[in-house]
N, C-alpha and C positions, 0 to 999 in steps of 0.2 A: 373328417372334412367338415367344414363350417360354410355352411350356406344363406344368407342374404339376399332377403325380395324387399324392391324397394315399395312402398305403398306412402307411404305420407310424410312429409317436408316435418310433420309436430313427432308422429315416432320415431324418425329416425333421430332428431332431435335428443328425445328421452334415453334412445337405449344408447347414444354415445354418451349421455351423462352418466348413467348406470353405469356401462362398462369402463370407462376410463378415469371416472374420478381419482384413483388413488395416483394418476401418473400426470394430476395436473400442472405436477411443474417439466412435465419431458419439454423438450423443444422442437418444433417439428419445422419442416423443409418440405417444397414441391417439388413432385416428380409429375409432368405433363405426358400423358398418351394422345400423340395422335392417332386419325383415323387412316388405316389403311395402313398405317408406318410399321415397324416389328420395333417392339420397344426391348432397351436393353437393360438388361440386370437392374434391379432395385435394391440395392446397399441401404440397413439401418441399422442401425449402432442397436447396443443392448437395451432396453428402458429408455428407447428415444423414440419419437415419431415421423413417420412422413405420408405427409398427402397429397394424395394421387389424383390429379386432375384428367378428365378426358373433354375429347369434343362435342360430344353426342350423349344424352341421357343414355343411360344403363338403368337394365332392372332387377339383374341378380349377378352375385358375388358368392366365388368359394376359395377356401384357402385351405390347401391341400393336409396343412398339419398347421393345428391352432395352437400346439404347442411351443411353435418356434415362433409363430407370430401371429398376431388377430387384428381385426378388420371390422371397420364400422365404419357409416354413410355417416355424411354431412349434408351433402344435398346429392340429386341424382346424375349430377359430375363429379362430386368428391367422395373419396375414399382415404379414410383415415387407418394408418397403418403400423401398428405398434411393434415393435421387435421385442419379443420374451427371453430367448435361449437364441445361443448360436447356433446356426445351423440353415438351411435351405431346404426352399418351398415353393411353391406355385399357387400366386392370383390368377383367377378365371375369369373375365368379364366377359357379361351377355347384354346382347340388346333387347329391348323392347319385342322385336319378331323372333324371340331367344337366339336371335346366331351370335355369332361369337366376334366380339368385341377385341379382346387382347388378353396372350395367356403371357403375364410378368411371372420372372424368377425371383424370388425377394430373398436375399441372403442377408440374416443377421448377423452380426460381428460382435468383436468386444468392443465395449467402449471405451477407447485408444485414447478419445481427447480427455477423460479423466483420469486415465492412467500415466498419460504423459503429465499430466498439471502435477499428479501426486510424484509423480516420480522426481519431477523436478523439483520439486519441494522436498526431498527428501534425499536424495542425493544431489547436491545442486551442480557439481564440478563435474560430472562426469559426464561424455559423449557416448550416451546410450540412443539407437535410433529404435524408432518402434514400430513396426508395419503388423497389416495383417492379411495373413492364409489359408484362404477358407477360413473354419470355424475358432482359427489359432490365432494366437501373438506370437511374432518374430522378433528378436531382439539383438541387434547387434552394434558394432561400435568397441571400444576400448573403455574397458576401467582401470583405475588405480591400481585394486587389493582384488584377492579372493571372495574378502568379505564384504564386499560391495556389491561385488557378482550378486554374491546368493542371497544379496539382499533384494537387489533386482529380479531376480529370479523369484522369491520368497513373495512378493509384493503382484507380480505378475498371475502369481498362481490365487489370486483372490479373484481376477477378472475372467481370465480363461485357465480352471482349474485341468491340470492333465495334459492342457493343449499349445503347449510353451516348447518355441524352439529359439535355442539358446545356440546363437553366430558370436557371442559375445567372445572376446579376449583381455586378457591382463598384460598390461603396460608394464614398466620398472623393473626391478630388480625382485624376483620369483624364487631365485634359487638360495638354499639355504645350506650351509656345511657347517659338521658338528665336529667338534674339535671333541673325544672324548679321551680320560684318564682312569683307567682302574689301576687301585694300586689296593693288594692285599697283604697283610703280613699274617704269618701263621708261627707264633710261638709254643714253645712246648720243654716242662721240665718238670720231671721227675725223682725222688728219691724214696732209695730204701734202707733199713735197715732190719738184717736179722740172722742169726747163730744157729748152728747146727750141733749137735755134744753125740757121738756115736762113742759106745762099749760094744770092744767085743772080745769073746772069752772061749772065742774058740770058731770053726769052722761050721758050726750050728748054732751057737748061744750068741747074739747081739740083740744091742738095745740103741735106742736113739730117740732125739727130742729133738722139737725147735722147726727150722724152717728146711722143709726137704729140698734139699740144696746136691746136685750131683758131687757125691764126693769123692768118688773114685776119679774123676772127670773137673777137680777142683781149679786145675790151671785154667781151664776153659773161658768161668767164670771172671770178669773185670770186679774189680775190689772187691776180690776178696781173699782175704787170711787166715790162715790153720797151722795148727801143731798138733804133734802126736806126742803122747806119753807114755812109759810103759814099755813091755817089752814081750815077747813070748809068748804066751798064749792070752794074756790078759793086754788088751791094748786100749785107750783111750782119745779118742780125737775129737778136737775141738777146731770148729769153719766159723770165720766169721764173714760177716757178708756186709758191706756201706758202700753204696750204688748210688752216682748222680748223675741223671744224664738229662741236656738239655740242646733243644733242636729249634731249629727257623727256617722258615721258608716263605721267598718273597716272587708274587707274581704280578706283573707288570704289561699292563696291554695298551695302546695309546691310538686308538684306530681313530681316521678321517672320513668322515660320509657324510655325502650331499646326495639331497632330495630336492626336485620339486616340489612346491609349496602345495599339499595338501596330497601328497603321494609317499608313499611308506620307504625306507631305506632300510637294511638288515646287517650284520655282519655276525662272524663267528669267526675264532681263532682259537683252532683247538681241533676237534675229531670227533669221529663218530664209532660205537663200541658195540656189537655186532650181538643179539641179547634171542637167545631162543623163545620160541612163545607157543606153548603148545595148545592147538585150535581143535576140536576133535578126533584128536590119537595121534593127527599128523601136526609136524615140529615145523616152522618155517623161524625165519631169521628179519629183527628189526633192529634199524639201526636207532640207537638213542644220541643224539649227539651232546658233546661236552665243550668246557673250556668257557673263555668267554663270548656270551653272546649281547646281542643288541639290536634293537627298531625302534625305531622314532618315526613320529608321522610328523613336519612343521606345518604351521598355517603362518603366513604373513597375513596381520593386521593391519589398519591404518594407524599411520603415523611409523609404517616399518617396526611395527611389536611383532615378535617373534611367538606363534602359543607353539608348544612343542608337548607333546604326550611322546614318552619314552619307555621304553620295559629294557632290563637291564640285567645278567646274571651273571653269575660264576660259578661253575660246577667243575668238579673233579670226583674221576672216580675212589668212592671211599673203600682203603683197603682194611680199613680195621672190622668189618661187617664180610663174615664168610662162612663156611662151615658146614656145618647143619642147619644155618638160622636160610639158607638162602638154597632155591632148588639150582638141580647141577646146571652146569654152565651160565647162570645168569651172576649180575654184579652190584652192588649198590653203589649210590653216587651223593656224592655231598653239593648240596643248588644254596647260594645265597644269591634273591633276587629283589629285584623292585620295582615298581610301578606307580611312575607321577604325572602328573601335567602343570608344564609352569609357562610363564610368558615371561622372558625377556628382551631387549633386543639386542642389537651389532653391536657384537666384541663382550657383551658381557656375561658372566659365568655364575654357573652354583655346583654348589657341593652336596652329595651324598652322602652322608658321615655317618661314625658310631653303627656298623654294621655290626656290632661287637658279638661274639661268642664268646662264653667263659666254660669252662668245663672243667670239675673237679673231682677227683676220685680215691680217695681214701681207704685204706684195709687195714687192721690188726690182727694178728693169731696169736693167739699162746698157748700153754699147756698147763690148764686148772691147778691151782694152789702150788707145784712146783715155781709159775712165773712172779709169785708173790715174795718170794725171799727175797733176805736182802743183798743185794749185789749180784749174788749167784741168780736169781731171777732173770735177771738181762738175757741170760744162758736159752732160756725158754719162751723170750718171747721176739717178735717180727713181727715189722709196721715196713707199710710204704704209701706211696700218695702220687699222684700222675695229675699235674692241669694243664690244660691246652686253653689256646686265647688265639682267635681269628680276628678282626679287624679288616674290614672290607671300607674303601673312601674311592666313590666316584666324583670328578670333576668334568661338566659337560660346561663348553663354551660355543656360542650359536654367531657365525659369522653371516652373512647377506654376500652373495658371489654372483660372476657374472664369468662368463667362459670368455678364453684369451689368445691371442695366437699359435698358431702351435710350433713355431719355431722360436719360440720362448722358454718353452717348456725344456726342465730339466728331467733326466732318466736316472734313477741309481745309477745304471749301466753305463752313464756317461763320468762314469768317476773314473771306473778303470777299463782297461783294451788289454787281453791277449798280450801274453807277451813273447822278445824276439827270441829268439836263442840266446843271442847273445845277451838280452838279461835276464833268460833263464839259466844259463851254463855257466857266463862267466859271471855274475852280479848277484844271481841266486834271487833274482826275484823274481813271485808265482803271477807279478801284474805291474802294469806300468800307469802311468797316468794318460786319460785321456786327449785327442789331441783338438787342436781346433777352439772356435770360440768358447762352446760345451766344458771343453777340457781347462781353458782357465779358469771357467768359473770353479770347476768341480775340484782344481788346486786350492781355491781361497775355504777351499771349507763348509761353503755355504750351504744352510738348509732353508727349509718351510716349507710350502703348501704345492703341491705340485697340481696344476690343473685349473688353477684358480687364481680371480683376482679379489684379493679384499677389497670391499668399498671403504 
């Protein structure tokens, strides 16, 4: 508490120059006490002043908490009143015969009239209004973008840090829908070649080279060729073995998802694969999920720029990974992912490209100085080689949407209807076309965005 005896018109003089000099440019305003009246609330901006007039000389002053505001004479009616921090407090005035004078509530504020000058100078178009609550700023009104908001917001938190309530709303078109495209191919080809030469000379004595190749079990085998020669207890047989085999596999996902601007969207297509985890002796079960996934957060910017931050993957469970290398019941999985942030805007697109995998694996055997001769060598030795080649290409296209009637809206389901007996039994058809206006359209064929209108 800070307390004030007034004594002489030349000190008090001095200690208001001492204490106030650094805030000689604040602006101050009167606020008059009369006598006998109950005076109300005394409102002063942050780093602004107001002087407090009374009827009747006063000879002592206290102000409850100097930290929120301080207090100096000018003469023995005036009181000079500075606001430091937001917040509230109490002036004590006493008279001459000490009775009490008038106990003012003095609430300091932000200073609103330099926040609105800046804010209009800095967003100039937008209808942002500005009040204030207790020791806060209140903000409300309509803006353009997001990022105007939080630039509002951003700008507000210099005057009244922490003490920002935000009524604010976004005008326009907010919503955003992401047209996505994965499209993966996975090639794969392999070839071998290699000979087996078996002697045998009897129901104990055999010999053999080359690549161990079932040969009792030789039909089994895809390309491959043998003869035998010989007869009776001496027989000789000769496998040959040239293997190509080549594979493809294409996966395609094309999912649609709208967000609100600055709010997350997710999607999967695909499953989730059931993987043991053992926690202290006891076994429980988590799901790892697969397939394609995807989230994107959008922000609309001004001038309707799209920023989008997306995470993006493609997993499948990998079966060539098993055995001994993996404990029982769990599974490995093959993830190609990504993670970018771009800005574009309405109707335009980018690509993900060159996710490329190459993978190559090559083997020889033979059997020392035997595979060295010449011609008969071939006899003794096997080669093969396996490459796979993934290629992963995502296409994400970012639209600006706005929600639409809903008897607009087309259904798959409004393609086809149950059908009667009669074209089921006699006509043999599992489904009929739909009927009604729905049902024309879904005759013509037509597709696109269900739910939405493009701008």
């Amino acid at each position: 508490m800070k307390i004030i005896q007034v004594a002489a018109a030349v000190l008090l003089t001095a200690t208001l120059g001492a204490s106030f000099a650094p805030q000689a440019q604040a602006q101050s305003d009167t606020f008059r006490v009369a006598n006998g009246a109950a005076a109300s609330t005394l409102r002063v901006s942050m780093n602004r002043a107001v002087v407090v007039e009374t009827d009747n000389p006063f000879a002592e002053l206290s102000i409850a908490n100097p930290g929120i505001a301080d207090i100096s004479t000018l003469s023995d009616r005036s009181i000079y009143v500075l606001g430091k921090t937001p917040g509230r407090t109490t002036l004590t005035i006493l008279g001459p015969d000490g009775g009490l004078v008038s106990n003012i509530e003095v609430q300091v504020t932000p200073d609103i009239a330099e926040f609105r000058e800046r804010l209009r100078q800095i967003l100039p178009n937008e209808k942002i209004e500005v009040r204030t609550a207790n020791d806060g700023i209140v903000l409300s009104g309509t803006v353009s973008t997001i990022a105007r908001l939080d630039a509002a917001i951003e700008l507000a938190q210099r005057y009244a840090p922490d003490r920002i309530s935000n009524l604010m709303s976004v005008g326009g078109t907010q919503q955003v829908m992401l047209k996505v495209r994965f499209a993966e191919m996975q090639r794969g080809i392999g070839k071998s070649l290699g000979s087996t030469l078996s002697v045998n000379a009897g129901s104990s004595n055999s010999f053999s080279t080359g690549n161990p190749l079932n040969l009792a079990g030789a039909a089994d085998n895809a390309g491959t060729l043998g003869f035998r020669l010989g007869g009776g207890r001496l027989t000789t047989q000769v496998l040959l073995e040239a293997l190509e085999t080549q594979g493809l596999s294409r996966t395609l996902a094309e999912p649609n998802l709208t967000a609100l601007s600055g709010q997350e969207a997710s999607f999967l297509a695909g499953g989730e694969y059931p993987v043991p985890v053992r926690n202290d002796g006891e076994v429980t079960i988590e799901y790892r999920p697969f397939g394609v996934e995807l989230a994107f957060t959008p922000r609309v910017l001004d001038d309707n720029v799209i920023n989008l931050r997306l995470d993006a993957s493609v997993s499948s469970i990998d079966t060539s990974v098993s055995g001994a290398t993996l404990p029982d019941g769990s599974v490995a999985f093959r993830r190609r992912e990504t993670q970018t942030t771009v800005e574009l805007r309405d109707g335009e697109s980018f690509a993900i490209a060159g996710l490329l995998e190459d993978d190559f694996r090559a083997s020889a055997r033979s059997v020392p100085w035997l595979s060295e001769l010449p011609i008969l060598g071939a006899l003794f030795r096997s080669a093969s080689y396996q490459r796979d080649q993934t290629e992963l290409v995502i296409v994400i296209t970012a639209h600006l949407v706005s929600p639409t009637r809903g008897d607009a809206l087309m259904l798959p389901t409004d393609r086809v209807r149950p059908p009667t007996e009669r074209d089921l039994f006699l006509s043999g058809r599992l489904a009929a076309p739909g009927s009604g206006a729905l049902g024309e359209i879904a005759r013509q064929d037509f597709g696109g965005s269900y739910g939405y209108v493009l701008d």
